[in-house]
PyMOL Python script that loads the backbone (N, CA, C, O; Angstrom):
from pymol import cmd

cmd.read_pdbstr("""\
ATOM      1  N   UNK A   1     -29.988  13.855 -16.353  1.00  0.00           N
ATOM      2  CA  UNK A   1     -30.469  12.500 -16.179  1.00  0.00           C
ATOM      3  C   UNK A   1     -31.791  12.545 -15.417  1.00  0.00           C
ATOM      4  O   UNK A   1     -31.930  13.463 -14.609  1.00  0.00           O
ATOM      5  N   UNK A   2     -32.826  11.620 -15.585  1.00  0.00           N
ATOM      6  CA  UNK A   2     -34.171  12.006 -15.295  1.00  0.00           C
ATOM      7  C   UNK A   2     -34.551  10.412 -14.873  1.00  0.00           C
ATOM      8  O   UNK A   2     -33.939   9.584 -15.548  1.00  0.00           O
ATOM      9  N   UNK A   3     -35.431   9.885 -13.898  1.00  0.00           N
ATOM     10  CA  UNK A   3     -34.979   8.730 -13.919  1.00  0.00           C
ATOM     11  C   UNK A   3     -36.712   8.643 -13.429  1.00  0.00           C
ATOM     12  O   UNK A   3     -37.247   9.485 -12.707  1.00  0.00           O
ATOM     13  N   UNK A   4     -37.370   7.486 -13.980  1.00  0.00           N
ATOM     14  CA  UNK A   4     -39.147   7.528 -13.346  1.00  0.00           C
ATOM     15  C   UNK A   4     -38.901   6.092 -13.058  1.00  0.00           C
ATOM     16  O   UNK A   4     -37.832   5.484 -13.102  1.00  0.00           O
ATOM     17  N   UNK A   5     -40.467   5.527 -12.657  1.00  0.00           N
ATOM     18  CA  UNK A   5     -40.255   4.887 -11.760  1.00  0.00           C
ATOM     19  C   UNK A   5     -41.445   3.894 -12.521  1.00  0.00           C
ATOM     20  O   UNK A   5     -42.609   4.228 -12.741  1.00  0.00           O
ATOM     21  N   UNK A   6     -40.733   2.437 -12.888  1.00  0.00           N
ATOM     22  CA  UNK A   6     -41.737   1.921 -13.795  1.00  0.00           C
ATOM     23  C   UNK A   6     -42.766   0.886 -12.900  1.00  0.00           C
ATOM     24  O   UNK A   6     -42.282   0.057 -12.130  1.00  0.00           O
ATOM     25  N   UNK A   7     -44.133   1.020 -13.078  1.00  0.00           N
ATOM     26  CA  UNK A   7     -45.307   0.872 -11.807  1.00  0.00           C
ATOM     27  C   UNK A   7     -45.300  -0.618 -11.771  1.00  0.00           C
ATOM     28  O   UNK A   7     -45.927  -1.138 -10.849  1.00  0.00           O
ATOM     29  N   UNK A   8     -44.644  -1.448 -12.692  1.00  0.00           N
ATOM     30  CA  UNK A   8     -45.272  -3.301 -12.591  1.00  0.00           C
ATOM     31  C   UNK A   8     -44.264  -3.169 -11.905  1.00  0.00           C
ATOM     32  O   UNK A   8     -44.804  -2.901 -10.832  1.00  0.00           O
ATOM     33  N   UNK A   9     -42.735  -3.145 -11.617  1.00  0.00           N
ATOM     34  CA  UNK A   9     -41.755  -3.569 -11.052  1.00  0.00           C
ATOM     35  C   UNK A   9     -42.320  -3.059  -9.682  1.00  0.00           C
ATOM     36  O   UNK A   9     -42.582  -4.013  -8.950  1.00  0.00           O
ATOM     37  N   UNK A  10     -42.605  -1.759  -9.077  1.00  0.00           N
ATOM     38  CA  UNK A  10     -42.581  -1.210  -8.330  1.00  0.00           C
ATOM     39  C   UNK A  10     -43.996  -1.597  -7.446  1.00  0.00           C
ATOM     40  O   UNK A  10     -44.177  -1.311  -6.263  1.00  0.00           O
ATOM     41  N   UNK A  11     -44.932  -2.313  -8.324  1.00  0.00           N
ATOM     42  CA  UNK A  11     -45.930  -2.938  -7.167  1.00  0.00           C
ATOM     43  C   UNK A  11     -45.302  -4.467  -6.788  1.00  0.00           C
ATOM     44  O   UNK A  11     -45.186  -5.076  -5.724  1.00  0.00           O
ATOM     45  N   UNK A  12     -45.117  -4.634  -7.542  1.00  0.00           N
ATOM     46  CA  UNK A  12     -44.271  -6.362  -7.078  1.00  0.00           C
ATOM     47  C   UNK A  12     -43.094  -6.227  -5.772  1.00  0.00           C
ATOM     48  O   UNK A  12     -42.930  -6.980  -4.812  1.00  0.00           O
ATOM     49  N   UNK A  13     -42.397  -5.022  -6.133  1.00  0.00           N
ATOM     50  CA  UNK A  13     -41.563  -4.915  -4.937  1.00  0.00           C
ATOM     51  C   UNK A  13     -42.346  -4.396  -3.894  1.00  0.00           C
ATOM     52  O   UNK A  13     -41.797  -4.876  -2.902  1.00  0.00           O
ATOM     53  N   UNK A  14     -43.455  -3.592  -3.431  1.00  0.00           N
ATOM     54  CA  UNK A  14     -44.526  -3.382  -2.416  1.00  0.00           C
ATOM     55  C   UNK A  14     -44.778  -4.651  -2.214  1.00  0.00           C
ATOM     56  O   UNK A  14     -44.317  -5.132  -1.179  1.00  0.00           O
ATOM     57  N   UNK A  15     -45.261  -5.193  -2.774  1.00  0.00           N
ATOM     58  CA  UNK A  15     -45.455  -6.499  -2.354  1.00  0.00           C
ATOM     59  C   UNK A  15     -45.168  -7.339  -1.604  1.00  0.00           C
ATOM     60  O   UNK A  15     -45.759  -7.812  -0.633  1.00  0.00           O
ATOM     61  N   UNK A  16     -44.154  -7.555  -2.094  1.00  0.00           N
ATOM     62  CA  UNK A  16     -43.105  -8.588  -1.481  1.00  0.00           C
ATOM     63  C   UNK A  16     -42.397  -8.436  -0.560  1.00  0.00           C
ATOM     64  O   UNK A  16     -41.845  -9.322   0.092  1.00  0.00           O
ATOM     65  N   UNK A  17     -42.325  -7.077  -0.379  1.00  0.00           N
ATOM     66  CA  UNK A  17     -42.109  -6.283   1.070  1.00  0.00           C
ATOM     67  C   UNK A  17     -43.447  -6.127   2.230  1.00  0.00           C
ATOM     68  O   UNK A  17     -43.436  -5.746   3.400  1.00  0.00           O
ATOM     69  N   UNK A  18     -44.244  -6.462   1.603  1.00  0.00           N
ATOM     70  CA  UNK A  18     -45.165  -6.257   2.545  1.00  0.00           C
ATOM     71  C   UNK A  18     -45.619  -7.487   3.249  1.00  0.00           C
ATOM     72  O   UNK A  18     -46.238  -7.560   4.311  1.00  0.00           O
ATOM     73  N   UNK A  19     -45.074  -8.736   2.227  1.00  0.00           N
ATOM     74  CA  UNK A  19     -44.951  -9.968   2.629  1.00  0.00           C
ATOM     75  C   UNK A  19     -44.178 -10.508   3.618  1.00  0.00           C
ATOM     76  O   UNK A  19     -44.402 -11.382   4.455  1.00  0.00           O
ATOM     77  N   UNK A  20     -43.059  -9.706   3.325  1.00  0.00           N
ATOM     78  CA  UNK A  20     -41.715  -9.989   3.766  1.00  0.00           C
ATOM     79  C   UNK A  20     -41.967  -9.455   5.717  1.00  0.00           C
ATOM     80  O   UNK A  20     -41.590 -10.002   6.753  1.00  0.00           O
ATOM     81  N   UNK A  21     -42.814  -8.095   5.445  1.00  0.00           N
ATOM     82  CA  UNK A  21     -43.183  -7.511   7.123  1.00  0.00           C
ATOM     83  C   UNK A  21     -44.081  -8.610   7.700  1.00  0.00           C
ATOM     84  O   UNK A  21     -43.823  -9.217   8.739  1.00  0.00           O
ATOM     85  N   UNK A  22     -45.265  -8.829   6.858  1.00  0.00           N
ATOM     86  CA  UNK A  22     -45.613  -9.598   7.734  1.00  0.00           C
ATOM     87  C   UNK A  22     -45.211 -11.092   8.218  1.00  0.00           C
ATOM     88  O   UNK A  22     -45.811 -11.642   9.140  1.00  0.00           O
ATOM     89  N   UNK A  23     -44.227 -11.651   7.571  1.00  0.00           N
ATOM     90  CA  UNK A  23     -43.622 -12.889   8.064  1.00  0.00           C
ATOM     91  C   UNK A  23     -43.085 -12.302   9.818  1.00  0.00           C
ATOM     92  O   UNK A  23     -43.446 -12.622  10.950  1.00  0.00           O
ATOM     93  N   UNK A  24     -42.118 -11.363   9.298  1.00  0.00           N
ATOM     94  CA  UNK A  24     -41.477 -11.304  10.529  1.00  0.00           C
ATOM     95  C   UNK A  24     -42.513 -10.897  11.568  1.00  0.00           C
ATOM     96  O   UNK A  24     -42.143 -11.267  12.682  1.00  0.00           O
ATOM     97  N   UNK A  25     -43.564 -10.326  11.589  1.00  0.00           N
ATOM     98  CA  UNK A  25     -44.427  -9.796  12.718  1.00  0.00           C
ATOM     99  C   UNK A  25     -45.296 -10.933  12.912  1.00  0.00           C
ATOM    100  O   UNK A  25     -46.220 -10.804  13.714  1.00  0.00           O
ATOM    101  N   UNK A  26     -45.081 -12.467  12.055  1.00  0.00           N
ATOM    102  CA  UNK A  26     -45.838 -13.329  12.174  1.00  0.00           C
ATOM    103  C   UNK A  26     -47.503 -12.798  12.002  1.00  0.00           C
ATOM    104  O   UNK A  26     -48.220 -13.280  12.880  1.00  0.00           O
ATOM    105  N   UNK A  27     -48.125 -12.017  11.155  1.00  0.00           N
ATOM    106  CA  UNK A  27     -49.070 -12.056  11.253  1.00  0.00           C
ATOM    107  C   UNK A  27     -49.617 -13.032   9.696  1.00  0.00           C
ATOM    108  O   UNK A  27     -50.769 -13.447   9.564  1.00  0.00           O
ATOM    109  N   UNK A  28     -48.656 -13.210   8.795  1.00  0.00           N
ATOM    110  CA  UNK A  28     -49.178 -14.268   7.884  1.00  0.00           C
ATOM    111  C   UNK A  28     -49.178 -15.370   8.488  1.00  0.00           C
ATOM    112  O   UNK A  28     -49.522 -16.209   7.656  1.00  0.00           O
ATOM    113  N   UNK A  29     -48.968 -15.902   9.563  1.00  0.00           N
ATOM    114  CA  UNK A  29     -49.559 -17.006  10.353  1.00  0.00           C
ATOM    115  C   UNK A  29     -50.921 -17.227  10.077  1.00  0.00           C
ATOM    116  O   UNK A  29     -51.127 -18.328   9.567  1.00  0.00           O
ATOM    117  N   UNK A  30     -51.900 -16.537  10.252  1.00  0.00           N
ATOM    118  CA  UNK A  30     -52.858 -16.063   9.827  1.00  0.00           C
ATOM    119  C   UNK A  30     -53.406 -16.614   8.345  1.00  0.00           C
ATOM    120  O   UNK A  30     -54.453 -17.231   8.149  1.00  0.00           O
ATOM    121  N   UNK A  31     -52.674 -16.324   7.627  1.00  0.00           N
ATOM    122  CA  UNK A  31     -52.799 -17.193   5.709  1.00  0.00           C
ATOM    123  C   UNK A  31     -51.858 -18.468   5.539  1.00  0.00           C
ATOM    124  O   UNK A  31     -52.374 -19.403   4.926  1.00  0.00           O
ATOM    125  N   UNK A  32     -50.826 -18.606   5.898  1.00  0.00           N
ATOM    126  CA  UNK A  32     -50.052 -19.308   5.601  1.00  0.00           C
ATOM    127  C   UNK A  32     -49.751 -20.447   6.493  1.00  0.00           C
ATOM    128  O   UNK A  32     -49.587 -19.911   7.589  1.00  0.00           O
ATOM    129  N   UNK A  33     -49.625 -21.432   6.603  1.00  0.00           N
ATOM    130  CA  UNK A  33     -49.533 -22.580   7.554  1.00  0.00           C
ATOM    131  C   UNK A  33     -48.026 -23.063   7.315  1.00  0.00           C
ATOM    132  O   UNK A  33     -47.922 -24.067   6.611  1.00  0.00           O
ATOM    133  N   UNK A  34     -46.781 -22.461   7.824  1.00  0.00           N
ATOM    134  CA  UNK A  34     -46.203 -23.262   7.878  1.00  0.00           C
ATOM    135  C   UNK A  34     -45.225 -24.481   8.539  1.00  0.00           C
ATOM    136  O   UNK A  34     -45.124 -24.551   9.764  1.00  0.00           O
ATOM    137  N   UNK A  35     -44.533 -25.409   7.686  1.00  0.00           N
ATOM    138  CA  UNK A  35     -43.907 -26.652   8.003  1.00  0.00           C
ATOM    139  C   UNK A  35     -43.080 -26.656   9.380  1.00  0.00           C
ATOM    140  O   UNK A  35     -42.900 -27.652  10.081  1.00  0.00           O
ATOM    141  N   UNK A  36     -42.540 -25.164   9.678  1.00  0.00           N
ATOM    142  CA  UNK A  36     -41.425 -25.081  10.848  1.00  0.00           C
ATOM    143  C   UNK A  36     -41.076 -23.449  10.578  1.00  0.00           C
ATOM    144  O   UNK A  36     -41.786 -22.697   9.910  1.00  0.00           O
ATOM    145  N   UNK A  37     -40.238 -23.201  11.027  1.00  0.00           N
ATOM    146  CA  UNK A  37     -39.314 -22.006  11.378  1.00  0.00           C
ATOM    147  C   UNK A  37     -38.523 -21.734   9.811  1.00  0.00           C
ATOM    148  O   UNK A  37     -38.659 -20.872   8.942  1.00  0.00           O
ATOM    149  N   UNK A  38     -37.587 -23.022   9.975  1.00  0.00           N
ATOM    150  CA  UNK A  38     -36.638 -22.551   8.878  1.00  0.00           C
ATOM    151  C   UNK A  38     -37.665 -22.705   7.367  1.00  0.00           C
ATOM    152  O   UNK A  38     -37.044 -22.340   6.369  1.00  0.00           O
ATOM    153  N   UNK A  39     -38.936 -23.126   7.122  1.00  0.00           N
ATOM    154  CA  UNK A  39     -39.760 -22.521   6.016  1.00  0.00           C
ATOM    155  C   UNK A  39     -39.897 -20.936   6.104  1.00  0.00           C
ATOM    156  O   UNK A  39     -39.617 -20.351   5.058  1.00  0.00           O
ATOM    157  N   UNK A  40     -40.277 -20.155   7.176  1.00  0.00           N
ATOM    158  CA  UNK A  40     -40.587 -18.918   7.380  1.00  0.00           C
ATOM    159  C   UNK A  40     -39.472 -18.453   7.184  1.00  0.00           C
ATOM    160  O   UNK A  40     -39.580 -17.308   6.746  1.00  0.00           O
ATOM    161  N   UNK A  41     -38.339 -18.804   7.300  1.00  0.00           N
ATOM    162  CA  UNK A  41     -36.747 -18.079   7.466  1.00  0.00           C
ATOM    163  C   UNK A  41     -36.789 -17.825   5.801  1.00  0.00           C
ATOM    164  O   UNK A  41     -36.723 -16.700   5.307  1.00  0.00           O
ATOM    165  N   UNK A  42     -36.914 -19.120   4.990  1.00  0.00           N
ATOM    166  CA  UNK A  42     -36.941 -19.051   3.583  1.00  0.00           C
ATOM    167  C   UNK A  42     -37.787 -18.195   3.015  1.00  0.00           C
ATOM    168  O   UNK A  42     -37.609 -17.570   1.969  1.00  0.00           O
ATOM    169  N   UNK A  43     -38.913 -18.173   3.879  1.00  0.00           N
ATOM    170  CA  UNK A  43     -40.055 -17.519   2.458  1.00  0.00           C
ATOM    171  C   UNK A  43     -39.489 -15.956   2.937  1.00  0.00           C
ATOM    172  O   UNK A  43     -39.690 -15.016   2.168  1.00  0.00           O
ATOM    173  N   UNK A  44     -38.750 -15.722   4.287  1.00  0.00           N
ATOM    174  CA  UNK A  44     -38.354 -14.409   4.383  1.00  0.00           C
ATOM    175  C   UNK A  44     -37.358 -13.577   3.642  1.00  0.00           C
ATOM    176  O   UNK A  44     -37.115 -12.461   3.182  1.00  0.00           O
ATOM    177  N   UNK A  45     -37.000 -14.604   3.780  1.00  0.00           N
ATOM    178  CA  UNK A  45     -35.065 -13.939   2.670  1.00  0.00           C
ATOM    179  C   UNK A  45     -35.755 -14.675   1.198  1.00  0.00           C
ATOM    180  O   UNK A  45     -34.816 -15.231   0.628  1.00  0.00           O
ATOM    181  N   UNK A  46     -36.770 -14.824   0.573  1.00  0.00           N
ATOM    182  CA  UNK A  46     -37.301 -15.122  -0.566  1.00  0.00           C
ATOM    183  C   UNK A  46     -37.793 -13.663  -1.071  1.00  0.00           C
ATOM    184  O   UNK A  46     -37.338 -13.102  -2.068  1.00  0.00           O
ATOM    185  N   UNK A  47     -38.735 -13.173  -0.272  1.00  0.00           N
ATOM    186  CA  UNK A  47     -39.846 -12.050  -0.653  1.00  0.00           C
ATOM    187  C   UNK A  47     -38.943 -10.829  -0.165  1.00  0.00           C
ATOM    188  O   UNK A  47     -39.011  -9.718  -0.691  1.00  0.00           O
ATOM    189  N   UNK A  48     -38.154 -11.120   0.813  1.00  0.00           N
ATOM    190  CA  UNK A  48     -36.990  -9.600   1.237  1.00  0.00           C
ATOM    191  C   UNK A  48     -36.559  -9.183   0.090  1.00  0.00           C
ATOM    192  O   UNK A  48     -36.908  -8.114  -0.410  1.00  0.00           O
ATOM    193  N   UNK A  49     -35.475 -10.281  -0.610  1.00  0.00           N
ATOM    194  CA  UNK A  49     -34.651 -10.110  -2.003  1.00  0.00           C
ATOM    195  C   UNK A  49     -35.227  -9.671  -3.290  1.00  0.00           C
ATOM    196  O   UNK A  49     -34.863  -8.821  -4.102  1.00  0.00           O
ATOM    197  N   UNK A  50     -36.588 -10.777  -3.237  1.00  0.00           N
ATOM    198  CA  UNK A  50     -37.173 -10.229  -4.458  1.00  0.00           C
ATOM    199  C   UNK A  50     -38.122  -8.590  -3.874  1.00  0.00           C
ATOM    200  O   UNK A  50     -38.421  -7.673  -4.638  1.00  0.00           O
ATOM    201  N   UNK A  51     -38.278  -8.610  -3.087  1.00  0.00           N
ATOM    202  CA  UNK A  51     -39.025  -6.855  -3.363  1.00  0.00           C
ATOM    203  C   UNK A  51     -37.750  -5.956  -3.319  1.00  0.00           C
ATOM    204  O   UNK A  51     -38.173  -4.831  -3.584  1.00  0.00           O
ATOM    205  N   UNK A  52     -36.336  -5.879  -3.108  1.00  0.00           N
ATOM    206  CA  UNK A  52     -35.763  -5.132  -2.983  1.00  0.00           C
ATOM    207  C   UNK A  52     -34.967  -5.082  -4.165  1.00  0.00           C
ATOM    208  O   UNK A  52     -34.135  -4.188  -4.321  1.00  0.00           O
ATOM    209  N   UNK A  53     -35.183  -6.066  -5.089  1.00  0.00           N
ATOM    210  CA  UNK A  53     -34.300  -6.286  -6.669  1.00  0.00           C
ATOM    211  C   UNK A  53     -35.331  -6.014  -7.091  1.00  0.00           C
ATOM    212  O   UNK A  53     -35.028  -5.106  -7.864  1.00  0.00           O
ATOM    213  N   UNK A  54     -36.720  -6.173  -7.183  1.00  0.00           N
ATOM    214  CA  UNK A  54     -37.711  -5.237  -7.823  1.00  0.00           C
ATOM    215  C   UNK A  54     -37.616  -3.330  -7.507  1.00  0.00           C
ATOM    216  O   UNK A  54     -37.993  -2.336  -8.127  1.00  0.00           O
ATOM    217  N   UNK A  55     -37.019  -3.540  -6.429  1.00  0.00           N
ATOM    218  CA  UNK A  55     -37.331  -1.839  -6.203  1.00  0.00           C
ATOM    219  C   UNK A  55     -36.072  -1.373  -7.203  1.00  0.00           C
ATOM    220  O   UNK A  55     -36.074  -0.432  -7.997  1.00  0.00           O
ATOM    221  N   UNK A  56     -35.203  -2.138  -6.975  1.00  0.00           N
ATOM    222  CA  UNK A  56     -33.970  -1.491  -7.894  1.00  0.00           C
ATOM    223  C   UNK A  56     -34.443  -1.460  -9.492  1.00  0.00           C
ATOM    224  O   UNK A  56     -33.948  -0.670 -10.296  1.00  0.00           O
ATOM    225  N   UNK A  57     -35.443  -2.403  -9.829  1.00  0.00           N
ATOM    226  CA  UNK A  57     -35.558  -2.945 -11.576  1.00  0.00           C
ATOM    227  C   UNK A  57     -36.257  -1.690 -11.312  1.00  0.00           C
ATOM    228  O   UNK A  57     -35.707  -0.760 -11.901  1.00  0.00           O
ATOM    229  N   UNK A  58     -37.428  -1.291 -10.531  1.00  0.00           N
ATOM    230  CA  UNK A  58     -38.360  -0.015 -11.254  1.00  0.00           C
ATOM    231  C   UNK A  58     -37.733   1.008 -11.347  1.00  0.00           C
ATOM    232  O   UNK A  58     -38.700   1.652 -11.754  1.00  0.00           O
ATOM    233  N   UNK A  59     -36.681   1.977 -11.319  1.00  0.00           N
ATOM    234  CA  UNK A  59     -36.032   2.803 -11.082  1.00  0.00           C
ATOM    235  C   UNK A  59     -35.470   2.970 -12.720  1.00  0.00           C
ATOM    236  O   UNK A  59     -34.265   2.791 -12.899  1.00  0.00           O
ATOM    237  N   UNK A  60     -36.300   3.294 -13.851  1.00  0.00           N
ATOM    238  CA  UNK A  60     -35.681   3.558 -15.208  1.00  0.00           C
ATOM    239  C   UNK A  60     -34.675   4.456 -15.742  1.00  0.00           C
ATOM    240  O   UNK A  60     -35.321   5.226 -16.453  1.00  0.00           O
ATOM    241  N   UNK A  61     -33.389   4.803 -15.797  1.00  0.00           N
ATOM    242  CA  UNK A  61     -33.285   5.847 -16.460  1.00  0.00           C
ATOM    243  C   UNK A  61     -34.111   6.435 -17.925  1.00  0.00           C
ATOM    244  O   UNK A  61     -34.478   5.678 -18.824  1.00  0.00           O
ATOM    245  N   UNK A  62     -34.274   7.704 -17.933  1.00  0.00           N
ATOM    246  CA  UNK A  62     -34.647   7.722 -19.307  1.00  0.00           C
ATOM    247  C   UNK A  62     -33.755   8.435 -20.601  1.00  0.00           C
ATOM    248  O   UNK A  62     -33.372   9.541 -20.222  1.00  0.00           O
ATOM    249  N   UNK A  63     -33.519   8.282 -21.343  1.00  0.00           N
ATOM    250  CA  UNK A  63     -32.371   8.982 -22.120  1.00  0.00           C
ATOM    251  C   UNK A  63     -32.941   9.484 -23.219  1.00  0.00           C
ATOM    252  O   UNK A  63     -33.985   9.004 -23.661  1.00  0.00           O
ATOM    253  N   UNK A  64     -32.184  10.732 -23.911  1.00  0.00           N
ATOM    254  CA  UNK A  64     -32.819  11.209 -24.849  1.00  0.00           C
ATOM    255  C   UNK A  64     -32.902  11.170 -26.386  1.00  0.00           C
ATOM    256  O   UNK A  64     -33.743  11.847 -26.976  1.00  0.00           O
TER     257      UNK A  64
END
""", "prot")
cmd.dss("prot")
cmd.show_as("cartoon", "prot")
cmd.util.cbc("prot")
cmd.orient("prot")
């Protein structure tokens, strides 16, 4: 079993993880203006989930 790693899934999940860091370190304060707390709580567990179900989608098996 041989398994590669397909690059659109796998930048979207960088991504969204990298989104996801900077919420919590508050430095997208910086880009993003938001409404309260529990917006930031959302967009956190938004961009957490989706970069980490992207990391799982890039992960192809390949078969022969």
């Amino acid at each position: 079993m041989k398994l590669t790693i397909d690059l659109k899934y796998f930048v979207i999940a960088i991504i969204s993880l990298v989104l996801a860091y900077m919420t919590i370190t508050y430095k997208i304060d910086n880009y993003i203006q938001f409404a309260g707390e529990l917006n930031a709580m959302f967009f956190f567990i938004c961009t957490s989930t989706m970069g980490l179900l992207a990391l799982v989608g890039s992960f192809v098996k390949l078969s022969k």
